[in-house]
BAZAKOL-100016 format. One record per residue: residue in one letter; x, y, z of N, C-alpha, C in turn. Coordinates in steps of 0.001 Angstrom, whole numbers. Each point is the difference from the previous one (the first is absolute). Layout:
! BAZAKOL-100016
<pt res="A" n_u="X" n_v="Y" n_w="Z" ca_u="X" ca_v="Y" ca_w="Z" c_u="X" c_v="Y" c_w="Z"/>
...
***
This chain:
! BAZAKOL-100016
<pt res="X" n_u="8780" n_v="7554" n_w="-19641" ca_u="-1184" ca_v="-795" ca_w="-295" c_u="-1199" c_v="915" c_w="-161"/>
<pt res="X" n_u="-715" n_v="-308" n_w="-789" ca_u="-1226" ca_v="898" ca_w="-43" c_u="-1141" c_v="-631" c_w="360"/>
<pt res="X" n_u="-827" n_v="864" n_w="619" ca_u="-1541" ca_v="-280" ca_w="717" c_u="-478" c_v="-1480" c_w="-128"/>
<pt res="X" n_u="-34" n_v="-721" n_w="-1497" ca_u="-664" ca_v="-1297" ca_w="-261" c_u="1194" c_v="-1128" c_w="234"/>
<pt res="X" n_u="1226" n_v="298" n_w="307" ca_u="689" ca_v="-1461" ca_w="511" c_u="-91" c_v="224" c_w="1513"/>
<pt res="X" n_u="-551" n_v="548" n_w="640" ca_u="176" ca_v="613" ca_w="1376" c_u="-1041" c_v="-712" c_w="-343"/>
<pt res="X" n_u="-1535" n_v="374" n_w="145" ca_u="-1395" ca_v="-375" ca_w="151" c_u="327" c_v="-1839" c_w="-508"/>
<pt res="X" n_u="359" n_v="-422" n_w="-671" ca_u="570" ca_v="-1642" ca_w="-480" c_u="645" c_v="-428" c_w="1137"/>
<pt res="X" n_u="1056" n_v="488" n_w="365" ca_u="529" ca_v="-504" ca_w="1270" c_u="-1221" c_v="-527" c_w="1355"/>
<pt res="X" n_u="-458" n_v="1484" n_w="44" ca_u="-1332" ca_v="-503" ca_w="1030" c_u="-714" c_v="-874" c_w="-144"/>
<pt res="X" n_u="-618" n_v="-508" n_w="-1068" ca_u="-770" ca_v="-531" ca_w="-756" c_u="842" c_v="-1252" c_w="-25"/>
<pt res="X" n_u="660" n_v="-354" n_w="-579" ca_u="1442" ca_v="-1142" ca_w="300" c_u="-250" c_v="-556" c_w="1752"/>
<pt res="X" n_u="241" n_v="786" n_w="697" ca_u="525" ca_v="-378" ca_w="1304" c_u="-1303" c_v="-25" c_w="784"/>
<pt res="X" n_u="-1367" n_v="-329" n_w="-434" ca_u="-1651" ca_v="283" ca_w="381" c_u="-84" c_v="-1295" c_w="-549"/>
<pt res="X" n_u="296" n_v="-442" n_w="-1491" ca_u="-331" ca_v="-1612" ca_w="-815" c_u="1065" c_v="-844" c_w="439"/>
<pt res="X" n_u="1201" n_v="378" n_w="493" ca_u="1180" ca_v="-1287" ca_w="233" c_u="502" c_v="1110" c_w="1482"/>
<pt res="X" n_u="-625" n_v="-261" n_w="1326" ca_u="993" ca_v="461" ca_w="1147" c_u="1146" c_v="-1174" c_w="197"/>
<pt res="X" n_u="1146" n_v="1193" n_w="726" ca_u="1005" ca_v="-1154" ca_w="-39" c_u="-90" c_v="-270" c_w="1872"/>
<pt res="X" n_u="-1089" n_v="747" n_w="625" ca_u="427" ca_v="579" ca_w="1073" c_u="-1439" c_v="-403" c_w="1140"/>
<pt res="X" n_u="-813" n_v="-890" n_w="-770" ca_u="-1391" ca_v="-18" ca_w="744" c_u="13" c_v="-1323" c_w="582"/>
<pt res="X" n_u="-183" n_v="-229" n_w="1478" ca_u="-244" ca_v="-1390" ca_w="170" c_u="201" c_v="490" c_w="1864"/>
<pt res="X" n_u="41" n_v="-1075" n_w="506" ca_u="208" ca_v="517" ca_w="1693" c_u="863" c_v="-742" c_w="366"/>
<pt res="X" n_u="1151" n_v="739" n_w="1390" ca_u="1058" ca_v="-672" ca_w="528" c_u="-1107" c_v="-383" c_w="1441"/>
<pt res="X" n_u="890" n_v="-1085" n_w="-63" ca_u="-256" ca_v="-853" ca_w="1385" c_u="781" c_v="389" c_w="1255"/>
<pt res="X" n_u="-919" n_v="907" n_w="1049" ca_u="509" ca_v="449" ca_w="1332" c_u="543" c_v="895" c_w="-846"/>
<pt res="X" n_u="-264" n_v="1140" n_w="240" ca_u="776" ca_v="1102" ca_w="-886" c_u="-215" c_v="779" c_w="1750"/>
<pt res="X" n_u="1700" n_v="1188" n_w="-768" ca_u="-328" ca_v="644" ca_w="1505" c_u="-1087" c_v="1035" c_w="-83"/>
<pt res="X" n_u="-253" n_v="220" n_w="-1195" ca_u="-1213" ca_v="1284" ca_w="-84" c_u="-903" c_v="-322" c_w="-1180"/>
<pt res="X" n_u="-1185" n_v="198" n_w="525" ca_u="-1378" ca_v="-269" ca_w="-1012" c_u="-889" c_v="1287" c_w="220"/>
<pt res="X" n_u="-114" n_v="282" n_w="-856" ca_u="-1251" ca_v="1714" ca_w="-169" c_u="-844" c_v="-474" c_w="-1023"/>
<pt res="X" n_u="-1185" n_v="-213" n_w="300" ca_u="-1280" ca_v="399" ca_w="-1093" c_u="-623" c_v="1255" c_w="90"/>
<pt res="X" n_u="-87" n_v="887" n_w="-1534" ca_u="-494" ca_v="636" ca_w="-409" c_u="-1086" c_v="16" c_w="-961"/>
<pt res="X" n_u="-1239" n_v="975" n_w="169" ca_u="-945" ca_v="113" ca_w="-1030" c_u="-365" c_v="1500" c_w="-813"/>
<pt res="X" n_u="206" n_v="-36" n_w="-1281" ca_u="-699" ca_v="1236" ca_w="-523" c_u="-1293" c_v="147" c_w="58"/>
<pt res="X" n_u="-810" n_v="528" n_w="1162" ca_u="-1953" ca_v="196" ca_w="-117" c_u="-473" c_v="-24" c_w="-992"/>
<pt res="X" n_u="960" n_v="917" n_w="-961" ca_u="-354" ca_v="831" ca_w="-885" c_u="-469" c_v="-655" c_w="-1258"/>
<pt res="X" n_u="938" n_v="-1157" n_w="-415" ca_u="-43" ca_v="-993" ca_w="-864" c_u="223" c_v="-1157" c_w="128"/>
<pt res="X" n_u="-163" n_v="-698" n_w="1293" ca_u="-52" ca_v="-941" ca_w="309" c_u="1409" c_v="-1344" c_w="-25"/>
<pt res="X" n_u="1257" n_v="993" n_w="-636" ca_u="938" ca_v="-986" ca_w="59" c_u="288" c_v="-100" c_w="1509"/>
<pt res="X" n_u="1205" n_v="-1173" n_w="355" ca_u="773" ca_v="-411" ca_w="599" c_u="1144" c_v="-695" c_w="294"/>
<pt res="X" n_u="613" n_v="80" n_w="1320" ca_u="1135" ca_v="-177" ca_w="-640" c_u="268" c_v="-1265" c_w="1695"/>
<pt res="X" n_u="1320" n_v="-167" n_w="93" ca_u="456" ca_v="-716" ca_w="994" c_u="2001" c_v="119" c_w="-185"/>
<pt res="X" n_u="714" n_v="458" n_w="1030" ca_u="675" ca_v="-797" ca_w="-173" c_u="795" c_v="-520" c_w="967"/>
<pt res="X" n_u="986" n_v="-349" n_w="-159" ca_u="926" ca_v="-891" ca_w="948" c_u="926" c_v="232" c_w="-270"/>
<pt res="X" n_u="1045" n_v="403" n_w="1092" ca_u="1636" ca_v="187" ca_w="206" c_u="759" c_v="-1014" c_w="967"/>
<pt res="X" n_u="836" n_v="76" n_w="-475" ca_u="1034" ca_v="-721" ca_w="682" c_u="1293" c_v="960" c_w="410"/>
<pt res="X" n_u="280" n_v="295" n_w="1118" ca_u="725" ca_v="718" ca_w="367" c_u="1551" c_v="-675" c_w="970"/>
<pt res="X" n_u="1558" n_v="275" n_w="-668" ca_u="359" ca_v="-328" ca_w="612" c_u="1193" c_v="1056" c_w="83"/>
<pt res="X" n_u="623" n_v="320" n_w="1193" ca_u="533" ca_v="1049" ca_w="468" c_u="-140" c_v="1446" c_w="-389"/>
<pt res="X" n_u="-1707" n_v="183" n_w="-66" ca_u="-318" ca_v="1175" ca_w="-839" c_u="-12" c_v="258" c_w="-1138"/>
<pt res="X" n_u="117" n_v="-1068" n_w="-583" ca_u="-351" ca_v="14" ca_w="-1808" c_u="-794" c_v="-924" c_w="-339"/>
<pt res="X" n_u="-523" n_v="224" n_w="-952" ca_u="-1033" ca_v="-837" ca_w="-735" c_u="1082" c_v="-1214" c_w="-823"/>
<pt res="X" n_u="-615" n_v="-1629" n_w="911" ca_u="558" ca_v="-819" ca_w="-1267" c_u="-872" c_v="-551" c_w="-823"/>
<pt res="X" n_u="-1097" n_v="351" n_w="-151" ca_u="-1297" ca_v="-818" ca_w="-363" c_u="-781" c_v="808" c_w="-198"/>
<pt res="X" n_u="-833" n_v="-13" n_w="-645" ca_u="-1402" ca_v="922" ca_w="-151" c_u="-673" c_v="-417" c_w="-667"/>
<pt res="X" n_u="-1555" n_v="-184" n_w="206" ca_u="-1203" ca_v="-668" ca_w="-1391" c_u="-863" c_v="740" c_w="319"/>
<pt res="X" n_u="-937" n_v="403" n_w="-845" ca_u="-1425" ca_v="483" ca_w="172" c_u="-1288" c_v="-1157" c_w="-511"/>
<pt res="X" n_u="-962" n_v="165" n_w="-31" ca_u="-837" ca_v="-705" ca_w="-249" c_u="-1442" c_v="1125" c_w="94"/>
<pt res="X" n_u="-1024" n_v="-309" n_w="-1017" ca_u="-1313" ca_v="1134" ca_w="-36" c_u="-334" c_v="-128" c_w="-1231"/>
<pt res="X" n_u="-1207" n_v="978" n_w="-53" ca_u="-671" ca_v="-49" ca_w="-1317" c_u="-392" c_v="1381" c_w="-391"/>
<pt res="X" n_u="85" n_v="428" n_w="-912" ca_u="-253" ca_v="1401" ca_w="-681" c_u="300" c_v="-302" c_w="-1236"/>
<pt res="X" n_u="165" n_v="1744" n_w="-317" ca_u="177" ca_v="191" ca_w="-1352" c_u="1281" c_v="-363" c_w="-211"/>
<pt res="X" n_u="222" n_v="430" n_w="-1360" ca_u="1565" ca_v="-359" ca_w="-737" c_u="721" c_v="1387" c_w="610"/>
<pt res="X" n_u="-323" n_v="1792" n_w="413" ca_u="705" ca_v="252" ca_w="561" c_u="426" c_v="-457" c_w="1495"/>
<pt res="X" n_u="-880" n_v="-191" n_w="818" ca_u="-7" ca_v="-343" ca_w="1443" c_u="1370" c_v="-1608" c_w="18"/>
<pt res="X" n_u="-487" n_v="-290" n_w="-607" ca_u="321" ca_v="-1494" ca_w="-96" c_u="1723" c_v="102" c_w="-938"/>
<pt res="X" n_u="-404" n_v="439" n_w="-878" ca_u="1621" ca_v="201" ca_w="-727" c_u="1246" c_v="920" c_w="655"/>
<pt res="X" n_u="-763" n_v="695" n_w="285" ca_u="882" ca_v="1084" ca_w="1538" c_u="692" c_v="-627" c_w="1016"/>
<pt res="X" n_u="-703" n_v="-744" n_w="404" ca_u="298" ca_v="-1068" ca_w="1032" c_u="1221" c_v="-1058" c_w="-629"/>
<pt res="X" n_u="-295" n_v="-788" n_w="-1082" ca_u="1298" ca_v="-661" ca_w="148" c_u="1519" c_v="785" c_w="-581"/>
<pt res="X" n_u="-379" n_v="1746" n_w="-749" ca_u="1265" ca_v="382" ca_w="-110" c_u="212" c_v="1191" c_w="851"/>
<pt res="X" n_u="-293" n_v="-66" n_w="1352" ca_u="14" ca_v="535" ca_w="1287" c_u="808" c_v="-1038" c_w="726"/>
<pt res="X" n_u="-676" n_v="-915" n_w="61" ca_u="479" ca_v="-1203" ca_w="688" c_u="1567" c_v="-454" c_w="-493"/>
<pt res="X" n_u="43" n_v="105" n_w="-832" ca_u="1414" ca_v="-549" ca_w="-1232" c_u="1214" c_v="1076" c_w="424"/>
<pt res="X" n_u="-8" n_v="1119" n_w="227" ca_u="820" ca_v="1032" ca_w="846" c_u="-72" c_v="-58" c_w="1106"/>
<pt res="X" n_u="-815" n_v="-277" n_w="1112" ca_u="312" ca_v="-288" ca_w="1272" c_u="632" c_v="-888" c_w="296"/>
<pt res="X" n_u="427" n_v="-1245" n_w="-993" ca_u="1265" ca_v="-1142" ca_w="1160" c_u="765" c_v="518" c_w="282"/>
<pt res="X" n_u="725" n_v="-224" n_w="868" ca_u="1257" ca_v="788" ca_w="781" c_u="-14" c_v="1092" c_w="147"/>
<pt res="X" n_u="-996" n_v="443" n_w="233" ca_u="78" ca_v="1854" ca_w="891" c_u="-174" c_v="-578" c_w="1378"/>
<pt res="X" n_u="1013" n_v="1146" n_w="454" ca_u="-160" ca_v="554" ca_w="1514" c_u="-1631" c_v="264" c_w="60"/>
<pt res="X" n_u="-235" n_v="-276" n_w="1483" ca_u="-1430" ca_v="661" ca_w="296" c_u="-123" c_v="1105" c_w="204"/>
<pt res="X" n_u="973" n_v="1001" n_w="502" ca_u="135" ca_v="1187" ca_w="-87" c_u="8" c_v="699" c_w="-1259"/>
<pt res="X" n_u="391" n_v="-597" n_w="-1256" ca_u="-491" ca_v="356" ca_w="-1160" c_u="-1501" c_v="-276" c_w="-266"/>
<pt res="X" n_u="-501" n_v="-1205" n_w="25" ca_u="-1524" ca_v="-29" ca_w="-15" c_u="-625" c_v="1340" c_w="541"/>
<pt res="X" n_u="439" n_v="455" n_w="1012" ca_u="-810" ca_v="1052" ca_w="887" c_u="95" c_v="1331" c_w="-489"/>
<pt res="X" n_u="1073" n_v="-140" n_w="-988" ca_u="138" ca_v="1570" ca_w="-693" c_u="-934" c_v="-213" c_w="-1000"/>
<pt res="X" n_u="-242" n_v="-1009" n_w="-909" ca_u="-581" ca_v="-9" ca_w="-1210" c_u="-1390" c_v="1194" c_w="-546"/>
<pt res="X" n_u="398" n_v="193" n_w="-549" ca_u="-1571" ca_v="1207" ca_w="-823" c_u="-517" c_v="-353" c_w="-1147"/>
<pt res="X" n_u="-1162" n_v="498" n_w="8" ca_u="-564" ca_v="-393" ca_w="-1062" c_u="407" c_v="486" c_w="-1542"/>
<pt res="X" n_u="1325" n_v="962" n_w="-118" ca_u="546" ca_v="70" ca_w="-858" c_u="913" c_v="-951" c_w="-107"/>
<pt res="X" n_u="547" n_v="-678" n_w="660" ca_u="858" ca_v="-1483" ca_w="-52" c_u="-793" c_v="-531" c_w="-1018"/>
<pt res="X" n_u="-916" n_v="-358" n_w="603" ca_u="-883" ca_v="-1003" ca_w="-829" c_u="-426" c_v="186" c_w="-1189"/>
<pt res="X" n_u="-253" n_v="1564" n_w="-314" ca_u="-384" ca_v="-11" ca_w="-1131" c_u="1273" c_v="-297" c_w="-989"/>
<pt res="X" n_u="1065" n_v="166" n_w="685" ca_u="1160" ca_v="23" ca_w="-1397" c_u="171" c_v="-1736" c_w="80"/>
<pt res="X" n_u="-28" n_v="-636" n_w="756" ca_u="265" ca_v="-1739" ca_w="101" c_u="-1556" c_v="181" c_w="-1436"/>
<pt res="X" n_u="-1071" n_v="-275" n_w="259" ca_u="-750" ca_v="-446" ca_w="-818" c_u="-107" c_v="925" c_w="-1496"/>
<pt res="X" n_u="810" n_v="1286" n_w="114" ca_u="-156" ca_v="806" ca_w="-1701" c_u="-1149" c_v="693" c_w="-184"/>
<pt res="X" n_u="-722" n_v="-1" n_w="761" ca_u="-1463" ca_v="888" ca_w="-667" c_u="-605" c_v="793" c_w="1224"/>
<pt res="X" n_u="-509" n_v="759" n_w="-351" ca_u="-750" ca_v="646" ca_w="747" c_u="-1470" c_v="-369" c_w="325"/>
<pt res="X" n_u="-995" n_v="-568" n_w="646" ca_u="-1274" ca_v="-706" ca_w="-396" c_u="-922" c_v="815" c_w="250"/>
<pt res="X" n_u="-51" n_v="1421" n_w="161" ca_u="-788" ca_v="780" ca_w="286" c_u="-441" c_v="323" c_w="1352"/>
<pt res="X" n_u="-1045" n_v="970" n_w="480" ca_u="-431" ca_v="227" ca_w="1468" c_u="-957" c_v="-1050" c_w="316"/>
<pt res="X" n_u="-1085" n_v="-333" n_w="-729" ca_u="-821" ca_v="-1495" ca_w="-291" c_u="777" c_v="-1153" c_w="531"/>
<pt res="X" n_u="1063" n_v="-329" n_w="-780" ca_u="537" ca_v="-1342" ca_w="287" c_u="899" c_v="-104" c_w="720"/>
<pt res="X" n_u="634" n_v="1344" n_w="707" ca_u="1108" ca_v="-326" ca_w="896" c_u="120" c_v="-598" c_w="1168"/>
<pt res="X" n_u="-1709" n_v="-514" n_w="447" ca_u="446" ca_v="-776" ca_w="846" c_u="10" c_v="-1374" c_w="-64"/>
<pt res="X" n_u="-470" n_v="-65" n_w="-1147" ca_u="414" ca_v="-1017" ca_w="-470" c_u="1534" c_v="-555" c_w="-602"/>
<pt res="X" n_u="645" n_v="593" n_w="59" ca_u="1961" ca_v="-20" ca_w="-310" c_u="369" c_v="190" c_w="1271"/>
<pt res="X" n_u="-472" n_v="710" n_w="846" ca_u="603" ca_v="62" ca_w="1143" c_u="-231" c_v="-1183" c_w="1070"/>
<pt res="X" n_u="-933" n_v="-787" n_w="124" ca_u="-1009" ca_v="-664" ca_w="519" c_u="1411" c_v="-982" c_w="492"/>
<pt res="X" n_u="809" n_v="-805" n_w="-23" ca_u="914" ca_v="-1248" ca_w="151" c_u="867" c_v="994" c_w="974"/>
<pt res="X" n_u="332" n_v="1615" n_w="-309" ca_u="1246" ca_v="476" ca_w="732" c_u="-729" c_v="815" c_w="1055"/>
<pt res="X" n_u="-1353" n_v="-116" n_w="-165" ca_u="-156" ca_v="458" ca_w="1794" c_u="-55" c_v="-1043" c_w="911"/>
<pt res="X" n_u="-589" n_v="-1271" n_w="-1037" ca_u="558" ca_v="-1235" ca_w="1202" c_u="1177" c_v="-52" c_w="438"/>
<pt res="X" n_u="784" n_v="-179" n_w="-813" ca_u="1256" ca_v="-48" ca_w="170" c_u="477" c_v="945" c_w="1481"/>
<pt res="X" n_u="320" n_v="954" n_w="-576" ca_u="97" ca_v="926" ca_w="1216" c_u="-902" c_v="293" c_w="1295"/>
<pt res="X" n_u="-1508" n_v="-354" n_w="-129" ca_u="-169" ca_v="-230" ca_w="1258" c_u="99" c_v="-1108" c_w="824"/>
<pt res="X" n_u="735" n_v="-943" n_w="-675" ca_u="699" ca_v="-1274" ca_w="442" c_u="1142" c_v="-95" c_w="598"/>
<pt res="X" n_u="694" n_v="1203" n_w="-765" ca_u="1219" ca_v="326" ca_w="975" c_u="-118" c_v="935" c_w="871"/>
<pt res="X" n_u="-473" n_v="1115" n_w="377" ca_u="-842" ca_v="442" ca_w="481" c_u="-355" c_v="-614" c_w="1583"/>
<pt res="X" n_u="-501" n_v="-834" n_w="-595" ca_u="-665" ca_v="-824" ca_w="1171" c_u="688" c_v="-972" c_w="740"/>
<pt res="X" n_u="1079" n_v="-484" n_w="-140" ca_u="1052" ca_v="-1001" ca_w="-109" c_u="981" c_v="1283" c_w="871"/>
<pt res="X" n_u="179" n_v="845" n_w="-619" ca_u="1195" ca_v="1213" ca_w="1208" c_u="-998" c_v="244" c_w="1228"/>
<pt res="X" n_u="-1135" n_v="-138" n_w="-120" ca_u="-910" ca_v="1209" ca_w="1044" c_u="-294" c_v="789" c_w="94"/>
<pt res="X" n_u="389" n_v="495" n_w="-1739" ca_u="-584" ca_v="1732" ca_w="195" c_u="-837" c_v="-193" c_w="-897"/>
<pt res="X" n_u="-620" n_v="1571" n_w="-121" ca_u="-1328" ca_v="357" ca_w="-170" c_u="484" c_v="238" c_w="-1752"/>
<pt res="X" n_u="-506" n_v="-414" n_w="-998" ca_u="76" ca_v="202" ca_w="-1419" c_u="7" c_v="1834" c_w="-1"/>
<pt res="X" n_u="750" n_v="585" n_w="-523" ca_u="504" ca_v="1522" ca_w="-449" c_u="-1006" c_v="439" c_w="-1026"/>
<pt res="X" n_u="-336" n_v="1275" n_w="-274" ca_u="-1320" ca_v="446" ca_w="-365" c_u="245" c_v="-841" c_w="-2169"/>
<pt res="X" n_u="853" n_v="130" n_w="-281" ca_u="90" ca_v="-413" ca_w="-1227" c_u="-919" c_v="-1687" c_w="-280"/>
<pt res="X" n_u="725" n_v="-531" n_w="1018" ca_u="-914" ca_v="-1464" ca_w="-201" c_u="-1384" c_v="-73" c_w="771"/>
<pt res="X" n_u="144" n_v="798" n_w="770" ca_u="-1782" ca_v="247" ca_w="364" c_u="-687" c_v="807" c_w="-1583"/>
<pt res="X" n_u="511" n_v="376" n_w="-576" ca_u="-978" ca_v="593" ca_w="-1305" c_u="382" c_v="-849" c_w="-1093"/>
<pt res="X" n_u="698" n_v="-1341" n_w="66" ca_u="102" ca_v="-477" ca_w="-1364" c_u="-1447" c_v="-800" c_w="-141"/>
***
């Protein structure tokens, strides 16, 4: 695929999420904010024997912040949480196809530090230096 069906996809999944809305009693909820640009995010897991059966986000940003999020979200059903906890921000960049620059990366990253400091927080440990800098 080259650069502009990648950037469409985002753009796709920012105008039609398949993945935004909130679970009821979820076992894990993290809100996050970018200072920087003012998006946000929310989400909610459902966890059952250590895997994700459920997941939604909900927030407002841009089309990267926001499109990141539901094809972030769209690869996490059924992971182990112990996979969540490995995740990097090179994961992510290959799930969404583009690179968004030093400017906007925290804005792409913005849904998977919730994420992970949700799980994170849910084991009891302390988030690992990677998701403290996303």
């Amino acid at each position: 695929m080259e650069l502009d069906m990648y950037a469409e996809e985002l753009i796709q999944s920012y105008e039609h999420p398949s993945h935004k809305g909130v679970i009821e009693n979820p076992t894990l909820e993290r809100h996050e904010e970018n200072i920087s640009c003012g998006d946000k995010i929310t989400v909610y897991i459902k966890l059952e024997n250590n895997k994700i059966i459920d997941i939604k986000f909900n927030g407002l940003g841009c089309v990267i912040s926001m499109g990141s999020a539901d094809m972030l979200i769209e690869e996490l059903k059924n992971k182990e949480v112990d996979d969540i906890e490995k995740l990097k921000k090179e994961d992510l960049l290959k799930i969404i196809g583009i690179d968004p620059g030093p400017v906007r990366m925290h804005c792409a990253t913005l849904a998977l530090r919730a994420v992970k400091k949700a799980i994170f927080e849910y084991e009891k440990k302390e988030p690992d230096k990677e998701t403290k800098e996303l």
